[in-house]
N, C-alpha and C positions, 0 to 999 in steps of 0.2 A: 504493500500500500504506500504510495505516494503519503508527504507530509499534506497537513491539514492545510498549512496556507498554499501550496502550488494547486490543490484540487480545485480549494475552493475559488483561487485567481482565476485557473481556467474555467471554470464553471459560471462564473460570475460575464467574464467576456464571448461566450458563445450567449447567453441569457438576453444579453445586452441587444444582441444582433441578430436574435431568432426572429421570425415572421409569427410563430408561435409558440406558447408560455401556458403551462399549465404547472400550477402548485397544488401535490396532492396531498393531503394530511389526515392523517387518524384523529381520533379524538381523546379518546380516553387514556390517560399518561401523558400524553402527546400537546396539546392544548390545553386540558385540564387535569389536576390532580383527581388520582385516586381518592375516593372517599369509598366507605361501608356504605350509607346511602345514598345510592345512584342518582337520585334525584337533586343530590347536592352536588354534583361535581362539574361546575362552571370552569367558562376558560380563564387561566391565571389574568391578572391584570391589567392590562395593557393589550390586552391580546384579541379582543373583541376589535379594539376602535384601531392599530393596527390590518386586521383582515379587514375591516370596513372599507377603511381608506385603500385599499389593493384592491379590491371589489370594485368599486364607483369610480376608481381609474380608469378602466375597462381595458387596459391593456396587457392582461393575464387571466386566465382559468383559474378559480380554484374549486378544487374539488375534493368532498370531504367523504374518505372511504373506513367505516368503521364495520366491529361489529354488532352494533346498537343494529336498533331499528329506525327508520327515518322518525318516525309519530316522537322516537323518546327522544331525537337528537336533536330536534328544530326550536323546541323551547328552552334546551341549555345553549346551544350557540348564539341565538337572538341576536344574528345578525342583522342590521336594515333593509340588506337586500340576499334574498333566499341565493345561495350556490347550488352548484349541482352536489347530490349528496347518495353515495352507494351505502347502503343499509345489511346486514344481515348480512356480511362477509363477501357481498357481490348479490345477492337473490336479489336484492329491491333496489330500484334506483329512481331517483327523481333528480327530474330535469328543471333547472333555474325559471321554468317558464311556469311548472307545475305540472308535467304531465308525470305522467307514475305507471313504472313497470315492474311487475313481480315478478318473479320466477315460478312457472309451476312444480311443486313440490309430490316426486310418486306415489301411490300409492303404500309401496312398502316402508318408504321415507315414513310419511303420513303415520302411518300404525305402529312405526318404530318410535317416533316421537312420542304416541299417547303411552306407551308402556315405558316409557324414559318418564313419562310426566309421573305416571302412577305410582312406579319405585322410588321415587323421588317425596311423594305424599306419604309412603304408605311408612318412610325413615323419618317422618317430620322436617321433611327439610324444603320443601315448597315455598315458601319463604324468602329461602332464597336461591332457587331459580328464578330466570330470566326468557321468559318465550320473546320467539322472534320466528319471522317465515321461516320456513326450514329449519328452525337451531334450535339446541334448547340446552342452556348455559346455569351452571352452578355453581354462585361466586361463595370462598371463602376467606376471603378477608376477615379480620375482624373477631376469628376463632382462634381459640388458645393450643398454637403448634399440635401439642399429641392428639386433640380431636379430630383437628383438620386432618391429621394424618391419615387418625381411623377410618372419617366418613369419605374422604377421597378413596383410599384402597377399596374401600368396600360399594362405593361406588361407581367406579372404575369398571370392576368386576361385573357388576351385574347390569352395566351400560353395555361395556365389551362384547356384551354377549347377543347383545343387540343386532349386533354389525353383521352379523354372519344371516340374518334372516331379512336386513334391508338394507336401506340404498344410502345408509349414513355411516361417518366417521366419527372416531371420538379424537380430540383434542386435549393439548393443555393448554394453559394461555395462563398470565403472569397474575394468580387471583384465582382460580379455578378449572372447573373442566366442561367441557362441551361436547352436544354432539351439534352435526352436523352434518346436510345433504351432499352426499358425497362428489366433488370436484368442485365444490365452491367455495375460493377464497378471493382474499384481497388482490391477487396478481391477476388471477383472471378478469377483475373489473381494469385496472391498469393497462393491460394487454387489449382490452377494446377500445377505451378511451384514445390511447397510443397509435391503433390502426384506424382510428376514423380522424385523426388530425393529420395525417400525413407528415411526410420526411422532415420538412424544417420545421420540427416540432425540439423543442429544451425543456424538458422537465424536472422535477424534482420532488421524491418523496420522502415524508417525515414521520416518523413510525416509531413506539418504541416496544413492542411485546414482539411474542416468536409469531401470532397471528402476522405479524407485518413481512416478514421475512419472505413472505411467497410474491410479494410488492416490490422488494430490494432486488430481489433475484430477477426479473421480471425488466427491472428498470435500467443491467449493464449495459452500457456502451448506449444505452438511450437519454441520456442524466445523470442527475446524479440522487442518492439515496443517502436519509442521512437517523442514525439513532439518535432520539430525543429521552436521552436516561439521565439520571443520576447516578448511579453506578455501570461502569461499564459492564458488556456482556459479551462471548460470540457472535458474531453477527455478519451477514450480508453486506453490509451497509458500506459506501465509502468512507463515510464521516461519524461521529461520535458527538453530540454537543448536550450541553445542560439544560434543564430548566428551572426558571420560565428566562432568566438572562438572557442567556447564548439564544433560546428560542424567540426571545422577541428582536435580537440582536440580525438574526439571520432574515425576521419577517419585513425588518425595515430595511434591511440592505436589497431584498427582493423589492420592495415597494420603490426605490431611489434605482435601482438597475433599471427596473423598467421604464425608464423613463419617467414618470409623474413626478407633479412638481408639489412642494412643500406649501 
């Protein structure tokens, strides 16, 4: 890996000089802190009126790729003007204009999910799952180490076993575990976006959990990719940066590349 300042010099001057610009972002870690409750976890500081102003420039994409669902994510970002925003790992995606597309979810998906739901109730832990099209996510934050342990293993286990009778995957992601409709992640919504903008396309995405990593991979030699952690990790990614600093650091040096004026 190249040092962090040549990357980002050269990334910064192809940016400058693309025909087109798209900024992809996660949200969760990414823009906002983790919180226990989901409903609390807005973007750090400065970081709303930042993406604002890159928005109403008009001279950049942004597009917000999570595994929320669009319905939970539009009232924590409360941006002024709606982006386009991919939902539920790539199944749903709405477009800046408001048209909205879901992914059909199988059959076997379908019935794999209601018996993920029901093992899920039947251990008291409903609570705290998370339904979304296709997914169905079991966050443990917030649980004291040796529990979390138990009910992960033991739910793991009888998720697992899911897979072999339908058309879903299990996951882990930095907070919990998932299952989901099997071939749909982050990279594959990136990989479309990417082929409907054509070749003088400069992008860039900002990711911080292993969910993002199918988005980094996805994105060589087309951008650049960049971890948004506080501690480092393994990673795809070209770059490494902190948050919310280094992350509001990098949104305004994207807002001042493209051109707009202060």
């Amino acid at each position: 890996m190249l040092n962090k300042e040549k990357i980002q010099a050269s990334f910064w001057d192809k940016l400058k000089n693309a025909e087109n610009r798209i900024l992809f972002l996660d949200y969760d870690g990414t823009l906002a802190p983790f919180k226990i409750k989901r409903d609390e976890a807005v973007p750090y500081p400065g970081i709303r009126d930042i993406l604002n102003r890159i928005i109403l420039a008009q001279k950049s994409r942004i597009i917000v790729v999570s595994g929320r669902s669009v319905k939970d994510l539009l009232p924590l970002l409360g941006l002024e003007k709606q982006p386009e925003i991919w939902g539920a790992h790539g199944l749903e995606r709405l477009f800046s204009d408001g048209r909205h597309i879901l992914q059909p979810v199988s059959k076997n998906a379908f019935l794999g999910l209601l018996k993920a739901a029901s093992c899920a109730k039947k251990n008291r832990l409903w609570n705290q799952c998370e339904e979304k099209p296709g997914c169905l996510a079991l966050h443990l934050r917030g649980i004291e180490l040796e529990k979390k342990r138990e009910i992960k293993t033991k739910i793991m286990a009888a998720w697992s076993a899911l897979i072999c009778e339908s058309d879903l995957s299990l996951y882990e992601f930095d907070g919990g575990i998932e299952l989901r409709t099997r071939g749909s992640n982050k990279g594959m919504a990136v990989e479309t976006i990417l082929d409907e903008s054509g070749k003088d396309t400069v992008a860039a995405f900002l990711g911080d959990d292993l969910t993002d990593e199918d988005a980094f991979k996805v994105l060589k030699d087309r951008g650049i990719s960049i971890l948004v952690r506080n501690q480092w990790r393994q990673t795809a990614a070209d770059l490494w940066i902190k948050p919310p600093d280094e992350l509001f650091d990098f949104l305004k040096k994207w807002y001042k590349t493209c051109g707009a004026k202060n």
